[in-house]
C-alpha positions in Angstrom: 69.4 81.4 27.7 67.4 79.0 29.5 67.8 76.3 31.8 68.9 73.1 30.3 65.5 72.1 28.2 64.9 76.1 27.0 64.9 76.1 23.4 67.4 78.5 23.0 69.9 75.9 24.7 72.1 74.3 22.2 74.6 72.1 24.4 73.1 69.9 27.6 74.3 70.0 31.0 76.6 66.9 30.8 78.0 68.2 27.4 78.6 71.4 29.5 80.7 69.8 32.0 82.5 68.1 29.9 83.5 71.6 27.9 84.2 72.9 31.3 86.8 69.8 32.4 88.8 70.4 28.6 88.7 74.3 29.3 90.5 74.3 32.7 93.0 71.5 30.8 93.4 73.8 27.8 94.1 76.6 30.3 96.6 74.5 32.6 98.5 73.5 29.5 98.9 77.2 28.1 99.7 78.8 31.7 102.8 76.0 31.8 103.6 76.7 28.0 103.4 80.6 29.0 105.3 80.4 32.2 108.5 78.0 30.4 108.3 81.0 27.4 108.8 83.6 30.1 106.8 86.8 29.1 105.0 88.2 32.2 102.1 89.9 29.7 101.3 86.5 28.1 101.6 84.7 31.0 98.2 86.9 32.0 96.0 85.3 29.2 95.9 82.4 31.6 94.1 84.7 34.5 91.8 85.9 31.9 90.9 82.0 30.7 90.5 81.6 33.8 88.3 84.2 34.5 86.6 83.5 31.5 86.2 79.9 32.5 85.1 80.5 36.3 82.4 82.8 34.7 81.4 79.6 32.0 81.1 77.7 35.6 79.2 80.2 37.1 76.2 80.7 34.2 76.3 76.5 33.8 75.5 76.2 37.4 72.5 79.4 36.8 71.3 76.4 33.8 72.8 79.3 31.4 74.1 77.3 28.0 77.5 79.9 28.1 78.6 78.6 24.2 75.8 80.8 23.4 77.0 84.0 25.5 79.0 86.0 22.7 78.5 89.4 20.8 77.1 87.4 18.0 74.7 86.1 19.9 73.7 89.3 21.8 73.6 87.1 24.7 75.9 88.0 27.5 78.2 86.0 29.6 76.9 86.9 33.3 79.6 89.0 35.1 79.9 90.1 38.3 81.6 93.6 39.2 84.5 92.4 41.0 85.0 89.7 37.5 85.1 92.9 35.4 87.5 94.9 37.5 90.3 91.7 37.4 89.6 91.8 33.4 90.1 94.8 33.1 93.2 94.6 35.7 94.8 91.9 33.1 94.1 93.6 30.0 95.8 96.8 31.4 98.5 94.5 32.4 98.6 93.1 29.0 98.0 96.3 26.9 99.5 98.7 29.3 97.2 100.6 30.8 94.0 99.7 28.4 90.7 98.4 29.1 87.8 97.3 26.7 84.9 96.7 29.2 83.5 99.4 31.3 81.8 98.8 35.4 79.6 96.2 35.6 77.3 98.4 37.4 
């Protein structure tokens, strides 16, 4: 990924910021949805959007087109170590006592 003119950026930086406003909304109106329905392990997804989200942030601001940071892309999604370990603390929350992604390091 490159900054905002590389070729192999598909969305410009406004469109970006845009995404970015409607994914914190998106993720506001699930955490209250998930909070009214009550089940502590759902009510997790939210940290991980917003993990997820804070991460999106992070890459825009490194002029990183983050729609393109995915497995099918082979690009990935910058992470620091600390962002892994609170992942990985909500999955094991969420799937009791499983992670999916090992250290960052």
């Amino acid at each position: 990924m490159r900054a905002d003119n590389g070729p192999d950026t598909v969305h410009g930086s406004a469109e970006r910021e845009r995404m970015l406003e409607q994914m914190v909304a998106a993720n506001d109106a699930f955490y209250a949805a998930a909070r009214r329905i009550g089940n502590h392990p759902f009510i997790e997804f939210s940290g991980l959007l917003h993990e997820y989200i804070e991460a999106c942030r992070s890459a825009h601001s490194a002029g990183i087109d983050f729609t393109q940071c995915n497995t099918h892309s082979g690009v990935n999604l910058p992470l620091h170590d600390h962002q892994v370990d609170y992942i990985n603390e909500k999955l094991s929350c969420i799937f009791t006592g499983r992670s999916v992604m090992g250290s960052a390091g």
